[in-house]
C-alpha positions as CSV (number, residue, x, y, z in Angstrom):
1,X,148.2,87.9,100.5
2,X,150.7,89.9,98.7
3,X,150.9,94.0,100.1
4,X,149.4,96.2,97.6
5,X,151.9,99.2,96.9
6,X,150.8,102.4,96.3
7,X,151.8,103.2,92.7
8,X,148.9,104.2,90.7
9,X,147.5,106.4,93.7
10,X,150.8,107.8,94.6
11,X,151.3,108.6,90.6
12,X,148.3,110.1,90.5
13,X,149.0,112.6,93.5
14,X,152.2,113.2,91.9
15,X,150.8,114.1,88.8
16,X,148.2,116.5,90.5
17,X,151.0,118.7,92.1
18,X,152.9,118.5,89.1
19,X,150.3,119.8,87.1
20,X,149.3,122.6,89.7
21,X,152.8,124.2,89.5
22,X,152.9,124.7,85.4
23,X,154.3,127.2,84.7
24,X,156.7,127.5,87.7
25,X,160.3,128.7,86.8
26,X,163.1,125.5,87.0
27,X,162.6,122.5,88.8
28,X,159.5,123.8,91.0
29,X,157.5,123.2,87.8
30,X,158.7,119.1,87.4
31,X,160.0,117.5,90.4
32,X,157.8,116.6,92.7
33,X,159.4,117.5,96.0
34,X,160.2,121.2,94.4
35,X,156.8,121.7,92.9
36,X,155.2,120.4,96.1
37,X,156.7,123.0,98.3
38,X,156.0,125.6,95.5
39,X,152.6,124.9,94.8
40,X,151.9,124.7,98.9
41,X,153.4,127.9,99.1
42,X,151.3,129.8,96.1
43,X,148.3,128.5,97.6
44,X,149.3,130.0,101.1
45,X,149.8,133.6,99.7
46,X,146.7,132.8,97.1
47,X,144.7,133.2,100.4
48,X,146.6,135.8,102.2
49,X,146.4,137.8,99.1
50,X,142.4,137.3,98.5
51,X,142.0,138.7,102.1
52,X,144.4,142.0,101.0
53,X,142.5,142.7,97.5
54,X,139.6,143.4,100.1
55,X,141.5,145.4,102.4
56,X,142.9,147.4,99.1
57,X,139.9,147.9,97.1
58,X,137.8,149.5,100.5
59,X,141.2,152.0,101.2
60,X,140.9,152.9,97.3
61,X,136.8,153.3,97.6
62,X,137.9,155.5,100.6
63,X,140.5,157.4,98.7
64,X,138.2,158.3,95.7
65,X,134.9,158.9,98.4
66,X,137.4,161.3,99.9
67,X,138.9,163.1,96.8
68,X,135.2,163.6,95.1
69,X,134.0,164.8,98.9
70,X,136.4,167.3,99.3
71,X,136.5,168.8,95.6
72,X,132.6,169.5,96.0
73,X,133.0,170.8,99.5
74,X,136.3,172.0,100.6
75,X,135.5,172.1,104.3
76,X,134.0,168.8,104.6
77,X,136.1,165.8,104.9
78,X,136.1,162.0,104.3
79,X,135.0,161.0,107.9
80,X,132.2,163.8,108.5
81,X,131.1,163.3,105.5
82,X,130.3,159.4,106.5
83,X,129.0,161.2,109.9
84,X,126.9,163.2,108.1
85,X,125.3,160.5,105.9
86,X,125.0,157.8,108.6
87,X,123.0,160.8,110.7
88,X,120.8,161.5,108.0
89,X,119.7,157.3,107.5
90,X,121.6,157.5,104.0
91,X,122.7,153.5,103.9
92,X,125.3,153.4,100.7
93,X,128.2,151.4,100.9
94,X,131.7,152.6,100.0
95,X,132.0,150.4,97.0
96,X,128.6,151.9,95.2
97,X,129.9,155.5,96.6
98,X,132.7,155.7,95.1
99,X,131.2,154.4,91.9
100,X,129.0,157.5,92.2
101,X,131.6,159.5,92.7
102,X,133.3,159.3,89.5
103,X,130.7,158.5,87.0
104,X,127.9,160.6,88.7
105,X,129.2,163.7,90.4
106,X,125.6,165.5,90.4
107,X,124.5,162.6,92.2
108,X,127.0,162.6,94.6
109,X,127.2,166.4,95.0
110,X,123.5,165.8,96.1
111,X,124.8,163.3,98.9
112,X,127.3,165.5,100.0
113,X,124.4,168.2,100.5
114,X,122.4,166.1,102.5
115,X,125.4,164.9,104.2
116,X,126.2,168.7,105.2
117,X,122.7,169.5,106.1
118,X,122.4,166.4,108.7
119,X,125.7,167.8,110.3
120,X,124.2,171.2,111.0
């Protein structure tokens, strides 16, 4: 029985990577060994950089929670405030607070009162 060789399949792998790295600059985009490497490497930080975006996004809810805190109260800051709130039962995450923050300020300015009031 003759060996089967791998052409079609290894073709078809070939063309898979090839096709993952369009848009690569110089050879990384069409030779195989180059775009291999490339497109292993793009996924890799693809990943890393999915787990930053998070890490980003909560510092910049954080930043904004902090800014819209302290221009209502100027004694209270960022961490009592989350005191505050988490003694009074008030369950909002960051992410919806900060959205508050900067298209509701009444509304906020009312959590910030109640945060203030559960501190004292």
């Amino acid at each position: 029985m003759p060996r089967a060789r791998g052409k079609v399949p290894a073709h078809a792998r070939h063309r898979k990577v090839i096709k993952a790295a369009k848009g690569f600059y110089g050879r990384r985009k069409n030779t195989f060994r180059a775009a291999q490497a490339a497109v292993v490497k793009a996924g890799t930080n693809a990943y890393i950089g999915r787990k930053q975006k998070k890490r980003v996004f909560r510092s910049l809810w954080i930043q904004r929670i902090n800014a819209a805190v302290r221009s209502v109260d100027d004694t209270l800051t960022y961490s009592r405030f989350i005191d505050g709130l988490t003694k009074a039962g008030i369950e909002v995450d960051r992410k919806v607070m900060a959205d508050i923050a900067v298209k509701e300020p009444a509304a906020f300015s009312a959590l910030v009162e109640k945060a203030r009031a559960a501190l004292a």
